[in-house]
TIVOZA-494357 format. One record per residue: x, y, z of N, C-alpha, C, CB in turn. Coordinates in steps of 0.001 Angstrom, whole numbers, plus 500000, padded with zeros to 6 digits. Glycine has a CB too. Example, Ala and Ser with C-alpha at 12.3 -4.5 7.8 and 13.67 -1.06 7.14 Angstrom:
TIVOZA-494357
  n_east  n_north    n_up  ca_east  ca_north   ca_up  c_east  c_north    c_up  cb_east  cb_north   cb_up
  513190   494310  507800   512300    495500  507800  513200   496700  507800   511308    495527  509046
  512850   497750  507080   513670    498940  507140  512900   500030  507870   514084    499402  505725
***
This chain:
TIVOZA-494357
  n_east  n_north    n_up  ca_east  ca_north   ca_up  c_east  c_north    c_up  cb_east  cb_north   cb_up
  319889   100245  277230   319760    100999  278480  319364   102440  278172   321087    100960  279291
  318241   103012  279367   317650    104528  278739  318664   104847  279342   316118    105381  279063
  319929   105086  279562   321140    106195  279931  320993   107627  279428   322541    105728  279305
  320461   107866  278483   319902    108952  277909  319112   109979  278828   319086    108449  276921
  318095   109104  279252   317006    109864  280209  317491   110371  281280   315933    109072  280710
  318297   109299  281870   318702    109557  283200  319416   110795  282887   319553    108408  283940
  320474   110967  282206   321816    112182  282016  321044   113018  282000   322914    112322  280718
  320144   112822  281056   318941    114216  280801  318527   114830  282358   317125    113524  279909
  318067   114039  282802   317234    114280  284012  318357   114583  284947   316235    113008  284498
  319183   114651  285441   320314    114228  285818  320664   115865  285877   321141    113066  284834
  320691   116164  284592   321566    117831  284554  320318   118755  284677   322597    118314  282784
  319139   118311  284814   318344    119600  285106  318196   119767  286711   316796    119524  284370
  318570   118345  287134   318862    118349  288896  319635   119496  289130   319787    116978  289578
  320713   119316  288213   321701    120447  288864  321362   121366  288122   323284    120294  288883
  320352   121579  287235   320228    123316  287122  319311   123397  288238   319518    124119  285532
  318099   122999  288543   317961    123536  289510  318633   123278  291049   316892    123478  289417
  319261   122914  290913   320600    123555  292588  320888   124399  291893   322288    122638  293364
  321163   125162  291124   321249    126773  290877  320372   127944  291493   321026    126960  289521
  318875   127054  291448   317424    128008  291656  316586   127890  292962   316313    127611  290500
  318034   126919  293498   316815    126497  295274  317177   127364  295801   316954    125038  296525
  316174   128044  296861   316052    129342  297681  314795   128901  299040   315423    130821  296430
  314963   129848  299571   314050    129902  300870  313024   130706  300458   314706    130492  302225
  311954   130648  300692   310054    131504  300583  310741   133113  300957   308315    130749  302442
  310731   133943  300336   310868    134967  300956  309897   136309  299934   312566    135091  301173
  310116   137452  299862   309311    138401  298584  309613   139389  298431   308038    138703  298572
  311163   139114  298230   312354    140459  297449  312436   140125  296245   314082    140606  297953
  312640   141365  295446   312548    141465  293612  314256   140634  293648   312459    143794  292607
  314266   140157  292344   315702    139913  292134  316137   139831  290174   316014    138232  293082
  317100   140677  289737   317235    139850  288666  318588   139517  289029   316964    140434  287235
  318948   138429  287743   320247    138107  287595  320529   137496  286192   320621    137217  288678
  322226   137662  285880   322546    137144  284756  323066   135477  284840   323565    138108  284226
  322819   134547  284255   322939    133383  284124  324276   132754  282675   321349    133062  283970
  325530   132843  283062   325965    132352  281944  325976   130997  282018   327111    132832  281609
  326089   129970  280902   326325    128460  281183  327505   128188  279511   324306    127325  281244
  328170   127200  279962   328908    126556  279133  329360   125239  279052   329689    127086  279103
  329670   124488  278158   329432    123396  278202  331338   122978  277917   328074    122991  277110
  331521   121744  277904   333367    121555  277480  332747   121142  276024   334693    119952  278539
  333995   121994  275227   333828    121855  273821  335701   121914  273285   332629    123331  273165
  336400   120660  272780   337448    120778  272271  338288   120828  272932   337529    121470  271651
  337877   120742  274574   338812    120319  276076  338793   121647  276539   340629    119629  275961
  337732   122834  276310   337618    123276  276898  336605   123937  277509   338170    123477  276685
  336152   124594  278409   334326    125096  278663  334325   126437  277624   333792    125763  280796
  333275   126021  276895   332635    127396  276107  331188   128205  276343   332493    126987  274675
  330806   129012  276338   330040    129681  276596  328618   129372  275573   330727    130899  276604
  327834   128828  275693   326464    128375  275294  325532   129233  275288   325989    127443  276001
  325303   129774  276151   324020    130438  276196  324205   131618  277572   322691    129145  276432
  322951   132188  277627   322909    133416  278609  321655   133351  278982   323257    134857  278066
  321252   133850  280197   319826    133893  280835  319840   134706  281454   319295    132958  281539
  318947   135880  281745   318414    136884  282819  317004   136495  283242   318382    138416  282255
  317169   136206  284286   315939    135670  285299  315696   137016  286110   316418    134200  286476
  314300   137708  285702   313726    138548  286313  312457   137591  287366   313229    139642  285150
  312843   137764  288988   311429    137392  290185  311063   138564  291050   311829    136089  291442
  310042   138345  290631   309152    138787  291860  307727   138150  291744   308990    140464  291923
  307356   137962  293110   306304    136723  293598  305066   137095  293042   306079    136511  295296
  304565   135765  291948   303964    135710  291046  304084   135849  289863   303447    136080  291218
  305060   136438  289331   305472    136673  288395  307136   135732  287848   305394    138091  288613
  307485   135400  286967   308686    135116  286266  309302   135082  284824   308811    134215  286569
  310185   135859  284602   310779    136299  283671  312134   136029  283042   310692    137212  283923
  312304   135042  281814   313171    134673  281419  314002   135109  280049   312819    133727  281537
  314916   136004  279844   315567    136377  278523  316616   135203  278272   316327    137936  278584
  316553   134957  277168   317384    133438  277058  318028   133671  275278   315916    131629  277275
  319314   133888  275723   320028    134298  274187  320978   132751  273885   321378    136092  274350
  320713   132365  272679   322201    131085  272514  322009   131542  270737   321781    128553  273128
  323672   131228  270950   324048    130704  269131  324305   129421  268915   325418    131325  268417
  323575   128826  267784   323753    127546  267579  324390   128062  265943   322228    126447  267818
  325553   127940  265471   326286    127963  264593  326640   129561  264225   325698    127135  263617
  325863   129535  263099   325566    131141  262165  324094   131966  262986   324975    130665  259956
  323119   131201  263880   322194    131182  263970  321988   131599  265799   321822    129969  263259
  321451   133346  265457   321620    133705  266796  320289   133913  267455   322460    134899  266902
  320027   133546  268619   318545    133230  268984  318355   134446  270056   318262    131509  269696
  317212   134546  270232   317050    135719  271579  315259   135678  272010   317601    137773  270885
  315029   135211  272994   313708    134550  273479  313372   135249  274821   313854    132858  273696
  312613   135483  275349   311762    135571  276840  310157   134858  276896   311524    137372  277221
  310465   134902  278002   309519    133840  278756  309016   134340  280136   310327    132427  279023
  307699   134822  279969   307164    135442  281310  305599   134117  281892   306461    137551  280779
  305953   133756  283231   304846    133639  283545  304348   134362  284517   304684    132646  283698
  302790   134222  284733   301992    135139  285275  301203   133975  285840   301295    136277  284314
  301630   134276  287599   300150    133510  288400  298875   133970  288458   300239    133372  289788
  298575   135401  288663   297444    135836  288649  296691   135350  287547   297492    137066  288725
  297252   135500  285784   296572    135504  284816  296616   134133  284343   296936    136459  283980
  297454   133392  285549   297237    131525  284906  297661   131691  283321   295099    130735  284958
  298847   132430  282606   299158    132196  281414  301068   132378  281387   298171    133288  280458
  301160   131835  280369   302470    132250  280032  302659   132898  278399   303381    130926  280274
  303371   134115  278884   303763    134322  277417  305105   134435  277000   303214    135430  276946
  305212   134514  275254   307022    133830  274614  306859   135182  274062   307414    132068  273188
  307933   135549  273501   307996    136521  272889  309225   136529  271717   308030    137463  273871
  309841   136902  270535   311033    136635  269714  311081   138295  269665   310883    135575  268115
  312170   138809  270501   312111    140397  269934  313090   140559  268820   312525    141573  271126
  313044   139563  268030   314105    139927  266854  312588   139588  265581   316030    138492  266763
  312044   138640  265830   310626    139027  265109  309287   139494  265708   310213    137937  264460
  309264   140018  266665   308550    141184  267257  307077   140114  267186   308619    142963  266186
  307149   138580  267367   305922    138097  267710  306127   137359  269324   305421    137026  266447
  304610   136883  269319   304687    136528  270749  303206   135553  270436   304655    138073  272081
  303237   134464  271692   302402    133798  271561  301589   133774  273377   303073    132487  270809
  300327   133387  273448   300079    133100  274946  299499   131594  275098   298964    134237  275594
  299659   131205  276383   299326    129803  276464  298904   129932  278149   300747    128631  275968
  297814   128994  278511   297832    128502  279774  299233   127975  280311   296850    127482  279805
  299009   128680  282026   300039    128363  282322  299806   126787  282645   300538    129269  283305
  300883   125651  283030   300727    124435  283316  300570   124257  284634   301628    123746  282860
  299510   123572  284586   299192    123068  285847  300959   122766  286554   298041    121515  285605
  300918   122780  288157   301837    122260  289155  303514   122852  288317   301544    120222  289349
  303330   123387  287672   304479    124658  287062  304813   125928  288122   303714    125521  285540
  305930   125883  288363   306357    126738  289882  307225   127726  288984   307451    125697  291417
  307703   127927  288485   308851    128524  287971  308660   127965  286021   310452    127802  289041
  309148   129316  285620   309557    129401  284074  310947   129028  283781   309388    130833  283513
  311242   128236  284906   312622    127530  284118  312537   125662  284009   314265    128013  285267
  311363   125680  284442   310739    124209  284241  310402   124216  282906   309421    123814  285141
  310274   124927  282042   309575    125153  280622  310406   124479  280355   309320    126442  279795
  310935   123785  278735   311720    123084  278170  312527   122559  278666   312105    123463  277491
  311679   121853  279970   313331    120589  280589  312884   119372  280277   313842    120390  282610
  313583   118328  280591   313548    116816  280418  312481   116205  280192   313966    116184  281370
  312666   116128  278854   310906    115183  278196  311573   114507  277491   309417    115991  277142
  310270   113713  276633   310494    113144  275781  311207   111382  276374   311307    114205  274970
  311358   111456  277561   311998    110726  278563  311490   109116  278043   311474    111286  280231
  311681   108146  279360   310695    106776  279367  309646   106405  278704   310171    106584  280353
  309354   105943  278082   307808    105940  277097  307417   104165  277865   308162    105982  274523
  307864   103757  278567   307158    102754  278413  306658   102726  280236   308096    101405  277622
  305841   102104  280274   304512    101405  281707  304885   100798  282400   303332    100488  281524
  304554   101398  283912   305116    100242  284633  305872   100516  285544   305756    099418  283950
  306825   100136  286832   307564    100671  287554  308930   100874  287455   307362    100249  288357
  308936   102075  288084   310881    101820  287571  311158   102295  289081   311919    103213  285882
  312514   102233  289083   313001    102514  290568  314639   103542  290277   313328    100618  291547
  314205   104402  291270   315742    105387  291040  316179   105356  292246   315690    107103  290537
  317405   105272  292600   318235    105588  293649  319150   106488  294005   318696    104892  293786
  319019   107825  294510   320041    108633  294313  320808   108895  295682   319533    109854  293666
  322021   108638  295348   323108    109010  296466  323932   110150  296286   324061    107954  296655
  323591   110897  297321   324439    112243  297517  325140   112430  298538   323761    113330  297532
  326195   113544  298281   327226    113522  299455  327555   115361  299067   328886    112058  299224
  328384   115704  300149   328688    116965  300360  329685   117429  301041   327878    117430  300760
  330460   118042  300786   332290    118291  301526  332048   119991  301653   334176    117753  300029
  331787   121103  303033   332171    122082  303424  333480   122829  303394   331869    121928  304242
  334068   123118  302307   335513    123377  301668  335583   124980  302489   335575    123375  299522
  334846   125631  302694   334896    127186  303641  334223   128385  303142   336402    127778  303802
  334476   129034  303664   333590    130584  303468  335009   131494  301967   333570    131910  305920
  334061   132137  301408   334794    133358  300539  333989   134075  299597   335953    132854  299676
  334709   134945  298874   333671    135972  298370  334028   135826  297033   333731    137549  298933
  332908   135972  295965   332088    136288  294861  331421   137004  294695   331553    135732  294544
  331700   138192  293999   330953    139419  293251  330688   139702  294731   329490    139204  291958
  331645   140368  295290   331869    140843  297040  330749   140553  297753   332108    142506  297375
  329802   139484  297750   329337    138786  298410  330249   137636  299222   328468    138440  297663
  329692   137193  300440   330361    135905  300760  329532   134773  300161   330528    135706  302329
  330216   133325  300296   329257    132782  299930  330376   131506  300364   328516    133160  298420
  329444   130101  300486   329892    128830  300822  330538   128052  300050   329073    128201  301155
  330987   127503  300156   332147    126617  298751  331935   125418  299107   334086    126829  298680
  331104   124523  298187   331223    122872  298248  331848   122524  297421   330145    122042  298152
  332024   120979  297608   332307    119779  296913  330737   118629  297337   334078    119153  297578
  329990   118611  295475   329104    117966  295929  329160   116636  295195   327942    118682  295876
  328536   115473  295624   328517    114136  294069  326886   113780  294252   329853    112089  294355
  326883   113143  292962   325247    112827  293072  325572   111659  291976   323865    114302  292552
  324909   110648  292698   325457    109072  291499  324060   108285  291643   327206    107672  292275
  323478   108283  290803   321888    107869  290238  322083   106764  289593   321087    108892  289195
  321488   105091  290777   320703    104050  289799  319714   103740  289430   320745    103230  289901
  319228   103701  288054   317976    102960  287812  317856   101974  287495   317332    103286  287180
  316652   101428  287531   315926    100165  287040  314796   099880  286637   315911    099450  287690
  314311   098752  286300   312661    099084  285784  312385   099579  284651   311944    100010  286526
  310863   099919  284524   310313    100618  283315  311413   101814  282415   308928    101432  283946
  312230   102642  283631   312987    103656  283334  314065   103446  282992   313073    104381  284081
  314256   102061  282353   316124    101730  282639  316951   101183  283442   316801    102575  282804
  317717   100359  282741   318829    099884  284159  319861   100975  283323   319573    097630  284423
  320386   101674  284100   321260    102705  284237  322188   103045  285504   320522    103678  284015
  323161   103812  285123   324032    104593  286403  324312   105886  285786   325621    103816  286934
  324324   106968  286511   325237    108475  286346  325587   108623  287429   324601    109861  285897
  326503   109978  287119   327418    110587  287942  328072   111874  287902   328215    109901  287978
  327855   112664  288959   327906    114302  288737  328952   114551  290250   325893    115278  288785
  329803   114922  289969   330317    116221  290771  330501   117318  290532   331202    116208  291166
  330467   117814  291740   330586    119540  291632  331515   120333  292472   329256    120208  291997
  331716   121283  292384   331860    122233  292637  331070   123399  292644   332537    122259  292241
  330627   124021  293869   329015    124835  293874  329377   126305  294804   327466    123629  294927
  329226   127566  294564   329605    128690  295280  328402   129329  296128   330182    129672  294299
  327898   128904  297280   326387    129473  297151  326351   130765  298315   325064    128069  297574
  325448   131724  297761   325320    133204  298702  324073   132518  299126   325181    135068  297880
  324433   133824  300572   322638    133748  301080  321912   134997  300474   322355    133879  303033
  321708   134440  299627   320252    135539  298509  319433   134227  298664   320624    136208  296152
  318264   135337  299078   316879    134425  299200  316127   135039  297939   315873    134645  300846
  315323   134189  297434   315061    134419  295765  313053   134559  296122   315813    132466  294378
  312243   135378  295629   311132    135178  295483  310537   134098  294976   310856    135926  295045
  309197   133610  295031   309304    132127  294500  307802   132772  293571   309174    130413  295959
  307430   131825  292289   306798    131947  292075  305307   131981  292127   307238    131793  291832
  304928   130732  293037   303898    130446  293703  303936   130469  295002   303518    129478  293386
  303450   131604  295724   304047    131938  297115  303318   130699  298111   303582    133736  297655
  302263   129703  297331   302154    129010  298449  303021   127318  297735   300232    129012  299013
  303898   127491  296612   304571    126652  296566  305969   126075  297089   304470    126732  295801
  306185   125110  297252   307779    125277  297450  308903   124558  296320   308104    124580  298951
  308515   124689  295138   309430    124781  294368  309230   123457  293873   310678    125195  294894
  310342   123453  292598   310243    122081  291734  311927   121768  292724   310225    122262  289344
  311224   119826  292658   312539    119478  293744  313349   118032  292406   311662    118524  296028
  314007   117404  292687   314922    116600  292305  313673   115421  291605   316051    116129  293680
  313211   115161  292376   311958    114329  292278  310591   114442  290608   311168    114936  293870
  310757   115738  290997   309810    116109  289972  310608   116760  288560   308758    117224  290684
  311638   116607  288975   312653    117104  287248  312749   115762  286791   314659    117938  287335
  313046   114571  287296   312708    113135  287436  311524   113165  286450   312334    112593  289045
  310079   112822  287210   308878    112628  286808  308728   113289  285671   307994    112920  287674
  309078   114804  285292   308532    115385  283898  309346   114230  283125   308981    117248  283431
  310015   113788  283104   311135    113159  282334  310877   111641  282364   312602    113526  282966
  309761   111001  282746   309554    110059  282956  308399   108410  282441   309575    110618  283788
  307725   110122  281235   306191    109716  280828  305811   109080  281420   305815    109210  279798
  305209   107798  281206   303938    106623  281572  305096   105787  282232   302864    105672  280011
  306137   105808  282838   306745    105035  283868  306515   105468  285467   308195    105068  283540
  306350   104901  286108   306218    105196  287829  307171   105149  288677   305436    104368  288509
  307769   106327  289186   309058    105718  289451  308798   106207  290968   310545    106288  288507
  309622   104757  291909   309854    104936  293109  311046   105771  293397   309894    103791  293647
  311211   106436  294295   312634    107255  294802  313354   106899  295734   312502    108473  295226
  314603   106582  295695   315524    106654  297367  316480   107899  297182   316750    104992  297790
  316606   108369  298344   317616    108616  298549  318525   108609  299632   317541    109289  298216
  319634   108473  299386   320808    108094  300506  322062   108701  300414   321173    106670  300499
  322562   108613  301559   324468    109209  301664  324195   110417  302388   325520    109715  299895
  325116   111671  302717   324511    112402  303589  323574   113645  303294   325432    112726  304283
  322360   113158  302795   321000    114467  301997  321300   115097  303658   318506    113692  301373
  321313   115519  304333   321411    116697  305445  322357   117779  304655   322198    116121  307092
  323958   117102  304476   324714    117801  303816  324676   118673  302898   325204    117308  303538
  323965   117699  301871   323897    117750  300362  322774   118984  300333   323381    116125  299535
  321474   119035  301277   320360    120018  301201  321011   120924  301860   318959    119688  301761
  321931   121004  302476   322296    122227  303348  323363   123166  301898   323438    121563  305188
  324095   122607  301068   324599    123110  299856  323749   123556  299002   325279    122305  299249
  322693   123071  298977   321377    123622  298005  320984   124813  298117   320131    122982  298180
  321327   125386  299679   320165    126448  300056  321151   127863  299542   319600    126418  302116
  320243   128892  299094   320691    130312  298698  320758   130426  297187   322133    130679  299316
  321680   130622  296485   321068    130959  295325  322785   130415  295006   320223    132718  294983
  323345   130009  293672   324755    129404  293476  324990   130191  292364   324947    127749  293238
  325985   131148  293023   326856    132392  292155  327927   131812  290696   328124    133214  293522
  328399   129811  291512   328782    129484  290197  328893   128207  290536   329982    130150  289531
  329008   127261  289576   328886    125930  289206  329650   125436  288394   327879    125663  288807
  330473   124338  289084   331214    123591  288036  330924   122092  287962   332675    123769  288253
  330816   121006  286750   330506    120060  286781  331479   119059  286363   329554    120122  286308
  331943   118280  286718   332951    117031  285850  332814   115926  285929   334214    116894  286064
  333300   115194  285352   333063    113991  284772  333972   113088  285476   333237    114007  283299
  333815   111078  285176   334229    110896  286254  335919   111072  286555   333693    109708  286481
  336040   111472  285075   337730    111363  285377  338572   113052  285393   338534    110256  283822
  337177   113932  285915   337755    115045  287051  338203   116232  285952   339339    114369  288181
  337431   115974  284683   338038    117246  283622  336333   117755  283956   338743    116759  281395
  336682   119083  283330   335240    119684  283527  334646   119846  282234   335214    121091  284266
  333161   119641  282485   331903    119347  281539  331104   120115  281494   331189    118358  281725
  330505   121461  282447   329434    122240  283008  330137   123120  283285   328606    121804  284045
  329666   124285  283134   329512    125511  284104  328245   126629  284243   330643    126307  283775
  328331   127501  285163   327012    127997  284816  327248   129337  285933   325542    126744  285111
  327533   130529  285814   328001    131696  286352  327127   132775  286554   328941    132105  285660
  326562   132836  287413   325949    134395  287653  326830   135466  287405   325501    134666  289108
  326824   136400  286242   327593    137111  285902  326830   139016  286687   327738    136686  284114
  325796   139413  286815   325074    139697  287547  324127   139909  288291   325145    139834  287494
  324061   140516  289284   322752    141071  290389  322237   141867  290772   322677    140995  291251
  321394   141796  290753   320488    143205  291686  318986   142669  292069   320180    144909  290492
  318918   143546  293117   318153    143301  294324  316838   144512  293756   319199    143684  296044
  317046   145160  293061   316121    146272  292683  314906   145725  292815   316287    146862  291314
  314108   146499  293039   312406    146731  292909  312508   146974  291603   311543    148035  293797
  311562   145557  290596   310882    145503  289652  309470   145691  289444   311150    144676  289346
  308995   146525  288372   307756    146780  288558  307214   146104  287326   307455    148237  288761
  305834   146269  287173   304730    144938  286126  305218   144797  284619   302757    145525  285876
  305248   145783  284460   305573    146471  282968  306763   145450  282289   306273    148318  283158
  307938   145188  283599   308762    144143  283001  308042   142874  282565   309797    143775  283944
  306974   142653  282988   306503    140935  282948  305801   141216  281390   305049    140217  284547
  305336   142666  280893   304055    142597  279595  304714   142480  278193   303003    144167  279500
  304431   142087  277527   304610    142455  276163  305021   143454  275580   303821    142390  275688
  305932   143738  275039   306602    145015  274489  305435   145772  273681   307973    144641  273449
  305489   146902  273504   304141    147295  272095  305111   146926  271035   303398    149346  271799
  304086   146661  269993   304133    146590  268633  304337   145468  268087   304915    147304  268177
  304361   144644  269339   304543    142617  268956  303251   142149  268339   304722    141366  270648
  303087   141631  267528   302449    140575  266735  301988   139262  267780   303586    140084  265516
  300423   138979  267971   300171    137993  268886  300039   137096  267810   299004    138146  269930
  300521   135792  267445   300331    134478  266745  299851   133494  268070   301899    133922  265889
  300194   132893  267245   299359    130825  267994  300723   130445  268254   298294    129135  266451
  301100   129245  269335   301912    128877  269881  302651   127754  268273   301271    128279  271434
  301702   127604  267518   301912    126883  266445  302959   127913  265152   300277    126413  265969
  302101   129133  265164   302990    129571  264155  303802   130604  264585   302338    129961  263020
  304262   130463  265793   305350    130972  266809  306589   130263  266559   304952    130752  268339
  306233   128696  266453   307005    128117  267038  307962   127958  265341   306300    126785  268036
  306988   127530  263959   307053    127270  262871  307749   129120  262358   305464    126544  262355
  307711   130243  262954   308085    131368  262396  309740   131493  262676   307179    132539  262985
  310007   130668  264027   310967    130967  264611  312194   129500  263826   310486    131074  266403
  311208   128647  263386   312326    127153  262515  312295   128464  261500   311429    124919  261741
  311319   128566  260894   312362    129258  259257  312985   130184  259367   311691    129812  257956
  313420   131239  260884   314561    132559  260661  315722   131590  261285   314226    134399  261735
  315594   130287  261398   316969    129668  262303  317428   129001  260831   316618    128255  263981
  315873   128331  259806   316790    127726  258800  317758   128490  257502   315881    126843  258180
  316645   129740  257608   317309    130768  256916  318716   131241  257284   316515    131805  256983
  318893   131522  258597   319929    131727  259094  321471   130748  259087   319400    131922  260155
  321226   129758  259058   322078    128610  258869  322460   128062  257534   321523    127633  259500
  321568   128595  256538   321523    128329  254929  322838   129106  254186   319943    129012  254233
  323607   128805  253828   324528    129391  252840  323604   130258  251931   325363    128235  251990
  324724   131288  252031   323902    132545  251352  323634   132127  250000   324735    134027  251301
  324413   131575  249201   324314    131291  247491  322731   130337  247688   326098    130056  246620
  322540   129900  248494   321363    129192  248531  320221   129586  249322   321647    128059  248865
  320095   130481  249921   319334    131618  249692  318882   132167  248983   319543    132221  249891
  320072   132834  248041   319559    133858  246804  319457   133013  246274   320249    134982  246073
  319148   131363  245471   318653    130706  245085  316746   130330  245240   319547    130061  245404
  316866   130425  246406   315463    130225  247059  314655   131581  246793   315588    129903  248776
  315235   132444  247032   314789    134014  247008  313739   134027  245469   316510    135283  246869
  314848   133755  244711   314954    133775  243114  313605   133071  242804   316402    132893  242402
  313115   131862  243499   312185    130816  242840  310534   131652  243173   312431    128955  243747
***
């Protein structure tokens, strides 16, 4: 069973219910913490500052994976149809066409590698939604759900089942969008990237009125658990601001090094393998 794919696909659903918003064209950044349960308890993974304003998107994205501390941005640009990476700890950067039907720079590195095989598959997703009341976060108000989302497949894609509840805090901050005549990457299409050469039909059922009405505004925090109600996810806007951003945030720092997306990608494996290498074996390597 691809159970794999689905989970995959599954948790980028709920990152983006983090990023659904209404068309609007106010600047916004914000801080993004996420953590995962590690040892029975949630630990802190990674960090994101999402700089919008319409046409533009901007991603700083810090994680430690052991000894090995990473620090990345990610700007795309509608006007210039490109995206660029940048490592400001090795001061290179690479540019690439932007991807076709790409709405947002937080679609970059989600759910691939998915279904490889032809043919139809069928997903079924049932959602539901519980209105728990009004209260405040980071002295905003904001809405308090209880959400579930329980996904079957079949077909080309797997016979599979998952299962997500939540807990979701959402303000009314309306977020700039990237493609002002788009409306966003939806449930459907975090699916499809994740899906290769399989075709997959969609249902959905249970109360989506509910469930889309929890989606809307921007979600100050997120909790996820599993089915037996311990928690697995989190993901915290730690801060905000509404400020007027100007271009300069979206360019290239001076003094960065432009490489190829190839030896961007190959510069950034050897300061992670270096980094993770026991020092005696280092100064071994050094030595040769």
């Amino acid at each position: 069973m691809k159970t794999h794919f689905f989970q995959r696909a599954l948790w980028v659903g709920v990152a983006l219910t983090s990023a659904s918003s209404t068309i609007v064209r106010a600047d916004v950044q914000y801080t993004t913490q996420t953590s995962i349960a590690q040892d029975g308890a949630l630990k802190p993974i990674s960090s994101v500052t999402t700089w919008l304003k319409t046409g533009w998107q901007r991603m700083d994205s810090t994680q430690t994976i052991g000894t090995y501390h990473s620090d990345e941005t990610t700007v795309s640009d509608k006007a210039k149809k490109q995206t660029l990476t940048w490592d400001p700890n090795l001061k290179i950067y690479a540019v690439e066409p932007l991807q076709q039907g790409t709405t947002s720079a937080a679609t970059r590195g989600g759910a691939t590698g998915g279904a490889s095989k032809t043919g139809v598959g069928t997903l079924i997703m049932t959602v539901g939604a519980q209105f728990l009341g009004l209260e405040k976060l980071m002295e905003r108000p904001v809405r308090h759900y209880k959400t579930s989302v329980q996904t079957d497949s079949s077909g080309c894609c797997g016979t599979g089942k998952s299962s997500i509840k939540s807990e979701v805090w959402m303000a009314d901050v309306q977020l700039p969008v990237f493609d002002a005549g788009a409306t966003g990457m939806d449930w459907r299409s975090a699916y499809t990237s994740a899906s290769g050469n399989c075709q997959i039909q969609f249902q959905q059922k249970g109360d989506v009125k509910g469930y889309e009405a929890a989606q809307k505004g921007l979600a100050l925090k997120t909790i996820s658990f599993d089915a037996e109600g311990k928690p697995v996810f989190s993901s915290e806007i730690t801060s905000l601001s509404m400020a007027a951003l100007t271009s300069d945030k979206f360019a290239v720092p001076a003094g960065y090094k432009k490489v190829t997306r190839t030896e961007y990608d190959a510069a950034r494996t050897q300061a992670m393998m270096s980094a993770m290498m026991p020092k005696e074996d280092q100064g071994q390597e050094d030595s040769q």
